[in-house]
N, C-alpha and C positions, 0 to 999 in steps of 0.2 A: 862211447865215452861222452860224446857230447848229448845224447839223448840221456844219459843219467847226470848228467851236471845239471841240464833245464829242469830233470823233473826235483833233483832236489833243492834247487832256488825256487821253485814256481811250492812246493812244501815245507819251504821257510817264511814265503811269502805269503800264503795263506793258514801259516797256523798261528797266528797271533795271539796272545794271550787275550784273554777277556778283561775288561778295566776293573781295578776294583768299585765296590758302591763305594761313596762318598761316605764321608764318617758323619756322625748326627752332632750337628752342630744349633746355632741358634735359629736359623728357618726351619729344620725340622721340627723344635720342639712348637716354634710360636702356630706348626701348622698341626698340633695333636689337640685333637677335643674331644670330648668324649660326651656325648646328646646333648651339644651345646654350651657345658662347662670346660674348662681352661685352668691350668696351677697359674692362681693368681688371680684371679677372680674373687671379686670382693663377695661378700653375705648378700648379695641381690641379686644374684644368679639363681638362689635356693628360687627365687619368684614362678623359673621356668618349669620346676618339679611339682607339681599337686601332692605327690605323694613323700616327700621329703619329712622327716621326723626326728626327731634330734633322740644320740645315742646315748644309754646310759652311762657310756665310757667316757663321755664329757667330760670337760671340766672348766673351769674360769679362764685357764690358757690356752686351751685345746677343745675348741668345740667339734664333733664329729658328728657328721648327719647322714643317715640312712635314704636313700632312694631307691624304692622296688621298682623295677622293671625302669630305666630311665628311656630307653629303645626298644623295638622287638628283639634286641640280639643279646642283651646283657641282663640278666637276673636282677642283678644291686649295683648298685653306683654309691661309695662314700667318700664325701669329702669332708677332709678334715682341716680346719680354719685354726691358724695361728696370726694372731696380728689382726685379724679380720680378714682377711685372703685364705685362696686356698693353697694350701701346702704341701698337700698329697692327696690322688685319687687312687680309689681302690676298685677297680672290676670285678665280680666274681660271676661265674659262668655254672651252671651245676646240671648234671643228668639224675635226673628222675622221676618217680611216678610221674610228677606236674609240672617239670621243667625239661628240657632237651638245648638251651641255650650253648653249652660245651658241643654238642654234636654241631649247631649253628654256626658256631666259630669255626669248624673244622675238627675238631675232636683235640685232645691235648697236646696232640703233636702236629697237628693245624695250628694251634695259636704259636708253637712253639717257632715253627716255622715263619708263620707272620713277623712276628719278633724280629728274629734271623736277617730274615728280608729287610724290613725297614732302618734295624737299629745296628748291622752289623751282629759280627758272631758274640757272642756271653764274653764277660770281662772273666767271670768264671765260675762252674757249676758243683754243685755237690751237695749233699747231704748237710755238709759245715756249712754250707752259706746262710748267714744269718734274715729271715723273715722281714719283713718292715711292716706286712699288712696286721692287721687288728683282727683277723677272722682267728680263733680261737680251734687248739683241736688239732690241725696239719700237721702231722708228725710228716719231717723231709725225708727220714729214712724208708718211708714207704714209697716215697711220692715218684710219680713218672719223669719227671724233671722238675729241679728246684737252680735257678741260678739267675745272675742279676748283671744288668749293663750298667756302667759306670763311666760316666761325663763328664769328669771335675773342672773342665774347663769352660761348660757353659751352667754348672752347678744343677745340674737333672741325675737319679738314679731310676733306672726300672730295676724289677723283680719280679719273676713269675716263679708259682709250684704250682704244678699240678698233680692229683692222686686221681686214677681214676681203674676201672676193671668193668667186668659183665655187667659188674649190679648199678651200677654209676660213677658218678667221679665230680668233682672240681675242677677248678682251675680259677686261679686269681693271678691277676696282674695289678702290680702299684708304682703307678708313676709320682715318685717325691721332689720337692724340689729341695736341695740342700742348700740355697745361697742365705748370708743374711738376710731378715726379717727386713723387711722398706711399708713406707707405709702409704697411704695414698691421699692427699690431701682433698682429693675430688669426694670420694667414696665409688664411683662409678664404675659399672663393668664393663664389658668389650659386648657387642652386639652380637646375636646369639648366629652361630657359626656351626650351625648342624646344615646335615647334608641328607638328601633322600639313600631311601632302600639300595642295596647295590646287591645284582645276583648274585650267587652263589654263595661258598660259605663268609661268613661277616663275624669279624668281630666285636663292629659296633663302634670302632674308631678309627 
């Protein structure tokens, strides 16, 4: 009797639950960037991209700028500037003939997992979950995963979908900021906060 009392205290005492992650708060987000741009970064960060092009999707409120290749791991990079800040980035990843970046990442269910890991689980997924990114085309009903984490407390949305099969696939990610518009009397950006290559698969943020 007494040898199964020890062994079931000594398997109460080492089955301890694992902690949860911490929820994504404001040092999370102040630490996401993506090849050295930040939401909130004024129009002078565009200076670090050579390849930066302004989208046709433009307009006098909403400027949107295209960047190919902003790192080895990400395809495009857009940011889109309200107020003169940015407001939301957009990732896209793609397999094919001339890209393998989505393989880079991990595959779609690599990035989905990165996600998972850093941001906690999806506020919640599905077919209905409405898009926020600009890429044109992404029907959710095909898509391998389409769903979005949602931070109303430190005003941050993500959203990822991704489609993908044999022949290639996608996957985008968009990090929005929802807070009111502020504006900056400086104009200044935050000093460029890229980091080297890291093995294995990357997603580039």
């Amino acid at each position: 009797m007494l040898l199964i009392l020890s062994a079931l205290l000594c398997s109460c005492a080492t089955g301890k639950k694992k902690p949860a992650p911490p929820a994504a708060g404001p040092a999370q987000f102040r630490k996401l960037e993506v090849a050295g741009a930040q939401l909130g970064d004024t129009k002078a960060v565009l200076r670090k991209f050579s390849t930066a092009k302004r989208s046709p999707n433009s307009t006098p409120a909403r400027e949107v700028y295209e960047i190919y290749k902003p790192n080895p791991y990400i395809s495009m990079l857009v940011l889109t500037f309200q107020g003169g800040r940015v407001r939301k980035m957009e990732l896209r990843y793609f397999n094919g003939p001339t890209e393998r970046t989505l393989t880079t990442a991990g595959g779609w269910d690599g990035l989905r997992d990165y996600l998972v890991k850093r941001f906690g689980p999806p506020t919640r997924t599905g077919a209905d979950v409405p898009q926020i990114n600009d890429m044109k085309g992404l029907n959710a009903g095909y898509s391998r995963f389409n769903g979005e984490w949602v931070f109303p407390k430190v005003f941050r949305r993500v959203h990822y979908i991704a489609l993908a099969d044999a022949s290639g696939g996608v996957g985008v990610i968009t990090f929005l900021d929802t807070a009111p518009p502020v504006s900056n009397p400086s104009g200044t950006s935050p000093a460029d906060r890229s980091a080297g290559p890291r093995p294995g698969p990357n997603p580039g943020f």
